[in-house]
C-alpha positions as CSV (number, residue, x, y, z in Angstrom):
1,X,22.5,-7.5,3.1
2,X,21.7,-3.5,3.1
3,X,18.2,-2.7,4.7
4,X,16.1,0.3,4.5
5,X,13.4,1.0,6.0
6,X,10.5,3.3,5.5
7,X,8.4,3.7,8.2
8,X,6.6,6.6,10.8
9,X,10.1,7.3,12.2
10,X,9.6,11.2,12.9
11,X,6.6,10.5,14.5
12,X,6.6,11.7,18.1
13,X,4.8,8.6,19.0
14,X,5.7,6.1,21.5
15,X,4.9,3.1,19.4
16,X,5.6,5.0,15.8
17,X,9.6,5.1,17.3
18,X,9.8,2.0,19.0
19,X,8.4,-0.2,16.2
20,X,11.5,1.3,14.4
21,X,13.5,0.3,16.8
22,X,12.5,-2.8,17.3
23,X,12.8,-3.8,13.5
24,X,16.1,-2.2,13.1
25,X,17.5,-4.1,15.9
26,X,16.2,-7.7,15.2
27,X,16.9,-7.1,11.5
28,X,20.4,-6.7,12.7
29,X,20.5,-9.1,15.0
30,X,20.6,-11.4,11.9
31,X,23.6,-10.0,10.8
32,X,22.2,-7.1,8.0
33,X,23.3,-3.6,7.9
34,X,20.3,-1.3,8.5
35,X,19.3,1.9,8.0
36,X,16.1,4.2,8.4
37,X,15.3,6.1,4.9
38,X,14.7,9.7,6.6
39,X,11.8,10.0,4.7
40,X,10.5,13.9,6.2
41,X,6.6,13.4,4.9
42,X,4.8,16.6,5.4
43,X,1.3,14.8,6.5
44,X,3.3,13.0,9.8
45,X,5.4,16.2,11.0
46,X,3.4,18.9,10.5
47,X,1.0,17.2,13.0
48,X,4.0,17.7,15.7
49,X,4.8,21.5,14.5
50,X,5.1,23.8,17.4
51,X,3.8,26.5,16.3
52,X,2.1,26.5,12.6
53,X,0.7,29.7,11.4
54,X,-1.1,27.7,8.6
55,X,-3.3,26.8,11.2
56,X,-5.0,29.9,11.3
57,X,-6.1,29.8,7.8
58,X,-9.4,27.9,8.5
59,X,-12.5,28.6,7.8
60,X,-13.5,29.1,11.4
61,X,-11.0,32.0,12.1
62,X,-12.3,32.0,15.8
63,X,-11.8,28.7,16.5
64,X,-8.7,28.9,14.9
65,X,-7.0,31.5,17.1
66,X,-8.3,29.7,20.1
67,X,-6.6,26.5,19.1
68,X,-3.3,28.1,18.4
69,X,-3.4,30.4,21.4
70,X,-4.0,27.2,23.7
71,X,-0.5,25.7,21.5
72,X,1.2,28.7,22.3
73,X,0.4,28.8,26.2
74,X,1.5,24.7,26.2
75,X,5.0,24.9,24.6
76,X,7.1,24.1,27.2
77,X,5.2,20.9,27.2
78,X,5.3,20.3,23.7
79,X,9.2,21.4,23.7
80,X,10.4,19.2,26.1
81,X,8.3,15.9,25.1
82,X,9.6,16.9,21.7
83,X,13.4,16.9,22.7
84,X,12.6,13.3,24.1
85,X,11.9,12.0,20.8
86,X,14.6,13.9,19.0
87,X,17.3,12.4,21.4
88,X,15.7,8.8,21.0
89,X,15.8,9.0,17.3
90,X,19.9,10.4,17.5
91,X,20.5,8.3,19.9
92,X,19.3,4.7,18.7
93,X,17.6,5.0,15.2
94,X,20.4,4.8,12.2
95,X,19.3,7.5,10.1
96,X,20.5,8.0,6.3
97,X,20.4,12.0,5.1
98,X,16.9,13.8,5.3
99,X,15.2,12.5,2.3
100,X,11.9,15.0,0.9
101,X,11.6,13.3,-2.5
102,X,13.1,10.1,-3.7
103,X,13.9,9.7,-7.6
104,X,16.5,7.2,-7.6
105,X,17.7,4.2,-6.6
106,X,19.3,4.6,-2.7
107,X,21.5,1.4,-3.1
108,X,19.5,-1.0,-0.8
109,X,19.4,-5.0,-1.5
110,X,16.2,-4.6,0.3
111,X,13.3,-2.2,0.8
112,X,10.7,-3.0,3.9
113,X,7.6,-0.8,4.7
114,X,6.0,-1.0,8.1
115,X,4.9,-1.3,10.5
116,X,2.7,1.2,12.2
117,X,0.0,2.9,9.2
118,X,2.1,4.0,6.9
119,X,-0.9,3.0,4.2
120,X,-3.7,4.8,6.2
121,X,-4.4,6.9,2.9
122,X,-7.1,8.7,5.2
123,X,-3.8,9.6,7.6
124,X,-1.4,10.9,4.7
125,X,-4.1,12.8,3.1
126,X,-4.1,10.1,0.1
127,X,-1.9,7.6,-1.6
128,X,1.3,8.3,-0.7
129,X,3.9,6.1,-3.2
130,X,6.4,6.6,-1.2
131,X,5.1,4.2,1.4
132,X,4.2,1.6,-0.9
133,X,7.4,1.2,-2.2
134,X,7.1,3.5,-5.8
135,X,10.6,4.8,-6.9
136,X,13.5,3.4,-8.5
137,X,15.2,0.9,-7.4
138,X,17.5,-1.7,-8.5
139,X,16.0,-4.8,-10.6
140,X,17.5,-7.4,-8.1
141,X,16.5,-5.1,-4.6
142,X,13.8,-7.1,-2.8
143,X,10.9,-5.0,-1.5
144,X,9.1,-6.0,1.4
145,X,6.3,-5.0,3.7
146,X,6.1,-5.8,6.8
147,X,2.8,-5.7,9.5
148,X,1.8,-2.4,7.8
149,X,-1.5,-1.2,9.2
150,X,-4.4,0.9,8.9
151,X,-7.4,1.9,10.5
152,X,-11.1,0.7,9.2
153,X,-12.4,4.1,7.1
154,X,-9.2,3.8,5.0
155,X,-9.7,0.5,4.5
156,X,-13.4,0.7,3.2
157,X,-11.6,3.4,1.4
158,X,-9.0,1.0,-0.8
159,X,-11.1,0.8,-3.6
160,X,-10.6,4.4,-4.7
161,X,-7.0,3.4,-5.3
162,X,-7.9,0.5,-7.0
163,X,-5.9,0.6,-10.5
164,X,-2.8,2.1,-8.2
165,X,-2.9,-0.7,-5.6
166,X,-3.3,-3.9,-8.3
167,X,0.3,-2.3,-9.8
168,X,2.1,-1.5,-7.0
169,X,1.2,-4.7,-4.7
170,X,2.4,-7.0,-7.8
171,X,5.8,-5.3,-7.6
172,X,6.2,-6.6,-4.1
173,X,8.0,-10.0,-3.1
174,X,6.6,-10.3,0.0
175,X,3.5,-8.7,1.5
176,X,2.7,-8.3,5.1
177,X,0.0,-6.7,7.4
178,X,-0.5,-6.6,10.9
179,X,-4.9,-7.4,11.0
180,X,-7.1,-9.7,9.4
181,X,-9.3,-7.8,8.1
182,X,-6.5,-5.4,6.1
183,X,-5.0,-8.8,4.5
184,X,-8.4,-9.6,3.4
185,X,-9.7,-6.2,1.7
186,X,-5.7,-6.2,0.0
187,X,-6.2,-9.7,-1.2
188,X,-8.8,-8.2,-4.1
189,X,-6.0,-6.1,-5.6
190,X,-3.0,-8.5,-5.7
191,X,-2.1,-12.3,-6.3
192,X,0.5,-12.2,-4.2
193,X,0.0,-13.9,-0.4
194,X,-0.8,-11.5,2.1
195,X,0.5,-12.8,5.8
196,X,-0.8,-11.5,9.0
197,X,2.5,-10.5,11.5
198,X,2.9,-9.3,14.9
199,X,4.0,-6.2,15.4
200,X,7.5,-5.3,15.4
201,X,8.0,-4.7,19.3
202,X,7.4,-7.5,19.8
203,X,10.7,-9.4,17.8
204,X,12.9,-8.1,20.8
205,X,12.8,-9.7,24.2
206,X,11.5,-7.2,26.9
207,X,14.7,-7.4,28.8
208,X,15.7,-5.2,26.0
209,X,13.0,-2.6,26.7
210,X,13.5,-2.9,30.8
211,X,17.1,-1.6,30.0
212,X,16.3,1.1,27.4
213,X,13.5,2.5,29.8
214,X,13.6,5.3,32.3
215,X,12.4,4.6,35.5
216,X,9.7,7.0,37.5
217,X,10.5,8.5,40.7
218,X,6.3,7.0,41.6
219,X,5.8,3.7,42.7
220,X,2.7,1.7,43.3
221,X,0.3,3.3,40.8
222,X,-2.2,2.6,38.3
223,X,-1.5,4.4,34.6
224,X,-4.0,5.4,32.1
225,X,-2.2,5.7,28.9
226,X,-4.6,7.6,26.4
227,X,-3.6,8.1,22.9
228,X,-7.7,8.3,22.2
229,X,-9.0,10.6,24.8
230,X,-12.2,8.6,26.1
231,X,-13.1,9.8,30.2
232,X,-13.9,5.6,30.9
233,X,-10.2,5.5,31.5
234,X,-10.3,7.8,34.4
235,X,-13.3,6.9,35.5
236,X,-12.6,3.2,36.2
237,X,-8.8,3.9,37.4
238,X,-10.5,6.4,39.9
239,X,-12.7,2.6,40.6
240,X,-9.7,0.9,41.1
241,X,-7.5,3.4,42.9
242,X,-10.0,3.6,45.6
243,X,-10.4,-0.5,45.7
244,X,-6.2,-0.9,45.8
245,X,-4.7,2.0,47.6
246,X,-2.9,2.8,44.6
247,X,-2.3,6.3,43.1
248,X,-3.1,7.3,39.6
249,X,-0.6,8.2,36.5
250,X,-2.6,9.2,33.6
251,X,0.1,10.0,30.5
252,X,-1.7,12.0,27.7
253,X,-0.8,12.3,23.8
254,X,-2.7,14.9,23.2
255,X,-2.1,18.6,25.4
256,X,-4.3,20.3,27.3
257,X,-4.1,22.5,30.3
258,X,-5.1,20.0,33.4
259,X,-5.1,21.3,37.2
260,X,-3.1,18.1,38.4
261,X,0.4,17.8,37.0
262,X,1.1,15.2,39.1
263,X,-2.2,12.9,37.9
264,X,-1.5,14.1,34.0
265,X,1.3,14.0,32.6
266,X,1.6,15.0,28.6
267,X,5.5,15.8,28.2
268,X,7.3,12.8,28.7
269,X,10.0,11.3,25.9
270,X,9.2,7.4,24.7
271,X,11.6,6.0,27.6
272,X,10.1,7.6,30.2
273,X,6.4,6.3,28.8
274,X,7.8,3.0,28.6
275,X,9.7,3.4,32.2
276,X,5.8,4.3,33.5
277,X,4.5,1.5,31.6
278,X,7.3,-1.2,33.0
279,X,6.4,-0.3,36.6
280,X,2.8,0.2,37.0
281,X,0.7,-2.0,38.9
282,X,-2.0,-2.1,36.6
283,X,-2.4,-0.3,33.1
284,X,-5.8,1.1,31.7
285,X,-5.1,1.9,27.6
286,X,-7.3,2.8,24.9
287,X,-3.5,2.4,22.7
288,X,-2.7,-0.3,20.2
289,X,1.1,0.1,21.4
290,X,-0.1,0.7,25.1
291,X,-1.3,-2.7,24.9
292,X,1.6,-4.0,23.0
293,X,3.5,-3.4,25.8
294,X,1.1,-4.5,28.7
295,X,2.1,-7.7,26.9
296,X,5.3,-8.0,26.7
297,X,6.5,-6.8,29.8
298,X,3.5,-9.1,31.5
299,X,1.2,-6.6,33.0
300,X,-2.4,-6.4,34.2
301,X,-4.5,-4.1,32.2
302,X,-7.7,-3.2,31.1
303,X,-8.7,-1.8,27.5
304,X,-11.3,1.2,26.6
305,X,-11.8,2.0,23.6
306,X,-14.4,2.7,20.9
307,X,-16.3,0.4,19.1
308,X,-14.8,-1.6,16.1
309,X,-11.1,-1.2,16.7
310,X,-9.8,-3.8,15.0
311,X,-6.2,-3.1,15.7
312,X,-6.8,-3.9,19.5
313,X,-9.6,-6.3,18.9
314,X,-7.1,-8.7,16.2
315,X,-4.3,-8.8,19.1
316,X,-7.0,-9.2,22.0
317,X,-8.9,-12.5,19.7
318,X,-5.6,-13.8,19.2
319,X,-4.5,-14.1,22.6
320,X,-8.4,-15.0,23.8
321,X,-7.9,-11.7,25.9
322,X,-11.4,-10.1,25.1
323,X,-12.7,-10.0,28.8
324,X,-9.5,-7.4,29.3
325,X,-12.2,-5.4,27.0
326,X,-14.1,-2.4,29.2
327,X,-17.9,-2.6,27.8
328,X,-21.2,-1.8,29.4
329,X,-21.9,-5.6,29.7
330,X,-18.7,-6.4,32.3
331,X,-17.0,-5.1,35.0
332,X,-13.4,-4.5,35.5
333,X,-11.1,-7.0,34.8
334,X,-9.1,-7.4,38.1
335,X,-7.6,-11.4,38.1
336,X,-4.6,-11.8,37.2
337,X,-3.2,-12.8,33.4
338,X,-2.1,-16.0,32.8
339,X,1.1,-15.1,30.9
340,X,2.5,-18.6,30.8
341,X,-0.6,-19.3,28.5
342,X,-0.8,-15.7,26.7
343,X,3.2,-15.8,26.1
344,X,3.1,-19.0,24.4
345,X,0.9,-18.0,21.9
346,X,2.7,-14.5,21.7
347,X,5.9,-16.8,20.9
348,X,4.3,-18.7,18.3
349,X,3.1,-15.6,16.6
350,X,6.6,-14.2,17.0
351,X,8.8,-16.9,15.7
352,X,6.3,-17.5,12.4
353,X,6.4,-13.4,11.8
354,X,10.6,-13.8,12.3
355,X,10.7,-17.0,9.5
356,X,8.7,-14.5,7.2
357,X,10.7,-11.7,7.0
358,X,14.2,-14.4,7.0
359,X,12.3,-16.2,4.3
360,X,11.8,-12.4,2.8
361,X,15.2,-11.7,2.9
């Protein structure tokens, strides 16, 4: 069978290209040839512009200027995490021809959407059909999403798209999210079953990862991964670095000028994030994918993260993993994570989100 997928692909994201990955390859490790619709959507890359003069047109023209001089004096940074992501995606994502609109059929027997948020309408600056799987397409082509997420404004937010959504979603054969609570608000605008999957990392067995990642000249350190900035992480690494001995990594997704390079790091490619990731001694994340792959590759970690995240907090209830939670009420989670306990379930999860999409298919 012919596969496309549509999915956050051009992201420079560690999780946004590794879902990918990870979908493309299990999907062909069932035997279908796969490809990744180079869908270039304006609302994803332009977040990852190196230097964008429409920036400057805002209303605060001062704060503006600040904003894109502090760009300018951080694109070495930005180049060279960039070039990262551009050689991953040449390297091991099979991309079709850049794609800016699409107005007929592309050939596939089979459409899937997802993972990561590709119908966060809040994220693409509104209902993007693209995502959801609105063009032509041949009678007989299946469409399929698969643990498509979103984050909880957008999803208080469905109801805007109300007449849009109970269409579309009835054109789909099979419907899949990644939390609860998304299944349940979709479930008003469709009779089709909604299933709850894991994410797509983890369909591939994290000797697979170990392999692809890059190992860091650092050894015996803690690593605070922060896709949200929130200054708990840093605080309670600095708690256990002086407890263990161990030095501190902290790996940033957002730039900004720190006096440390060798604390912060903000430039590094998805395989040398994963390669920090696969060798830490303990990990400190306030990152959905950050703790995706705590999991997988069996690591000791701590989350901190804002109230009401209910992409970390589905994963974490699943796996009865709430005390790895950082609130005001506990201290830091320092024993040891019973993986022969948290895998199992991690396994069962897995293997009903694989007979889903085959069943899909």
């Amino acid at each position: 069978m012919k596969i496309g997928i549509l999915t956050f692909h051009r992201a420079e994201n560690f999780g946004a290209v590794l879902q990918c990955y990870a979908l493309q390859s299990y999907l062909e490790s069932l035997g279908h040839k796969v490809e990744i619709i180079d869908y270039r959507c304006k609302a994803i890359e332009e977040v990852y512009y190196l230097f964008d003069l429409r920036s400057l047109f805002r209303l605060n023209i001062v704060s503006a200027f600040i904003s894109y001089f502090k760009r300018i004096l951080l694109w070495k940074d930005r180049l060279e995490k960039k070039r990262g992501y551009v050689s991953f995606r040449d390297k091991y994502l099979h991309l079709t021809k850049s794609i800016y609109k699409i107005k007929e059929d592309l050939g596939y027997d089979a459409y899937i959407t997802g993972s990561d948020q590709v119908w966060n309408t809040s994220l693409l600056h509104g209902f993007n059909r693209i995502y959801f799987l609105d063009f032509p397409t041949s009678k007989e082509a299946k469409k399929i999403s698969y643990a498509v997420s979103s984050e909880q404004q957008a999803i208080k937010n469905l109801y805007l798209y109300k007449d849009k959504l109970c269409s579309i979603l009835n054109q789909f054969n099979s419907i899949s999210v990644r939390e609860d609570n998304f299944a349940k608000e979709l479930s008003n605008y469709t009779s089709t079953h909604i299933e709850v999957c894991v994410d797509p990392t983890f369909l591939i067995p994290k000797e697979k990862y170990l392999q692809l990642a890059i190992k860091p000249k650092e050894q015996n350190y803690i690593l605070v991964y922060h896709m949200a900035e929130i200054p708990e992480g840093s605080t309670i690494a600095d708690q256990l670095a002086q407890a263990t001995g161990y030095s501190i990594i902290e790996i940033h997704a957002h730039f900004k000028k720190r006096k440390d390079p060798n604390r912060h790091k903000e430039n590094l490619g998805p395989l040398e994030l994963l390669g920090y990731i696969a060798h830490a001694n303990y990990i400190i994340t306030s990152s959905f994918h950050g703790l995706a792959f705590s999991l997988i590759l069996q690591k000791n970690f701590c989350i901190v993260s804002r109230p009401n995240n209910n992409r970390l907090l589905n994963i974490l209830k699943l796996l009865n993993l709430e005390n790895r939670i950082i609130s005001k009420t506990n201290s830091i989670p320092t024993s040891n994570i019973d993986y022969s306990i948290v895998t199992s379930k991690i396994n069962k999860w897995t293997t009903q989100s694989k007979e889903y999409l085959i069943k899909s298919l």
